[in-house]
Wavefront OBJ file of the C-alpha trace (Angstrom):
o trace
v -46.294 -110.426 33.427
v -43.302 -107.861 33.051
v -44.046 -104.364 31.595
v -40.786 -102.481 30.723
v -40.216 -99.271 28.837
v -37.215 -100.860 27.043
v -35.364 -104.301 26.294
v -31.677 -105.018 24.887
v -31.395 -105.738 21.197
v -31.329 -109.481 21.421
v -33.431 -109.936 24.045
v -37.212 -110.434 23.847
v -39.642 -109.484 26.521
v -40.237 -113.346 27.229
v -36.709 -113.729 27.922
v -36.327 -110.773 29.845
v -39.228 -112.061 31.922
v -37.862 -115.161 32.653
v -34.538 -114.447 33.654
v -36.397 -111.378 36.077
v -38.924 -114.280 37.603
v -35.457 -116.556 38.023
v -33.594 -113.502 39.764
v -36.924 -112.524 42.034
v -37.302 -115.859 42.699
v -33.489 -117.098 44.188
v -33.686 -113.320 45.697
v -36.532 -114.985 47.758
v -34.882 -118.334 48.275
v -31.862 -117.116 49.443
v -33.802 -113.850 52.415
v -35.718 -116.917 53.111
v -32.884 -119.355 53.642
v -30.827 -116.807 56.103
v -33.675 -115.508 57.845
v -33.224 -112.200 56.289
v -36.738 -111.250 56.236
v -38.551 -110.097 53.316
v -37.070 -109.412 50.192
v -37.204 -105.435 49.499
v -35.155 -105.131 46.275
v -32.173 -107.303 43.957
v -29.463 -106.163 42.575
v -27.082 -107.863 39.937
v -24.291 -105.718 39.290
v -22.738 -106.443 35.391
v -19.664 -104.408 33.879
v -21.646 -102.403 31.903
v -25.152 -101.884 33.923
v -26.337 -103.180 37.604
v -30.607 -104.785 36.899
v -32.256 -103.736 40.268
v -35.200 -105.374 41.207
v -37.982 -103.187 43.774
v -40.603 -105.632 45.035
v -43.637 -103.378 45.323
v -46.139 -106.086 46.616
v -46.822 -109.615 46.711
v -48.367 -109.522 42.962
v -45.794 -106.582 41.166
v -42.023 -106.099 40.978
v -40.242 -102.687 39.746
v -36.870 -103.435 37.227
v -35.151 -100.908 36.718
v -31.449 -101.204 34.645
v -28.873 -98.748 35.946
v -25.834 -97.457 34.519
v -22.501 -98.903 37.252
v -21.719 -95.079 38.264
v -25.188 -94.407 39.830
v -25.995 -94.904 42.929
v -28.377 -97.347 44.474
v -29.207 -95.308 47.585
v -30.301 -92.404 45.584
v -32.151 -94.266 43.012
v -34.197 -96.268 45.813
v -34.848 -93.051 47.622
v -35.652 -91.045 44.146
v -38.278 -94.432 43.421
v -39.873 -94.052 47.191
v -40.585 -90.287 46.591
v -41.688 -90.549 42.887
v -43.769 -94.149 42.782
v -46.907 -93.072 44.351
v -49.262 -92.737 40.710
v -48.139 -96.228 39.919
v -49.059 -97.794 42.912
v -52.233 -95.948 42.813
v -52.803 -97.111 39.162
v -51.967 -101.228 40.398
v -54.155 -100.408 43.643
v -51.166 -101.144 45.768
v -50.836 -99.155 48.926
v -47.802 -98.701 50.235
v -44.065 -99.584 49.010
v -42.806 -102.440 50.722
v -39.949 -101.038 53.294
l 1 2 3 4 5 6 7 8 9 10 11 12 13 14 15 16 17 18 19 20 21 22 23 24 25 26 27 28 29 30 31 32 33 34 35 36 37 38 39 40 41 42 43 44 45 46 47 48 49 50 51 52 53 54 55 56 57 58 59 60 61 62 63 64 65 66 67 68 69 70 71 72 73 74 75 76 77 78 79 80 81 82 83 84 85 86 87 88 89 90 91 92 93 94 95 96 97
């Protein structure tokens, strides 16, 4: 399932779930494919926002939509200091690297 704080206009959270599961899952295809290891995060960079995708574990995934000025870095770092109540809440231990 996706939870998310807040969706475009014309998009519905089924749709929005979809197109996250599609992203995750080429994301995987493609570390997979080139030997890159496991896949830590996604990013899909639009004109008007970048959609960055944190795996957290094998079962949850963190999206986050970003406005094209920020950056990535600090956001990743900013999500690796802050996340620790909501992996405690989904009994996950430790970010994935």
């Amino acid at each position: 399932g996706l939870a998310r704080g807040s969706f475009p206009q014309l998009a519905t959270e089924d749709r929005i779930s979809a197109m996250s599961a599609a992203m995750l899952s080429l994301g995987e295809r493609i570390c997979g494919e080139l030997g890159s290891g496991e896949m830590r995060y996604l990013l899909i960079a639009g004109a008007k926002t970048l959609q960055l995708l944190i795996v957290l574990s094998e079962d949850y995934v963190l999206e986050l939509e970003l406005r094209p000025n920020v950056s990535v870095d600090a956001v990743l770092n900013a999500v690796k200091e802050s996340i620790g109540p909501l992996l405690q809440a989904l009994r996950i231990e430790t970010l994935t690297p």
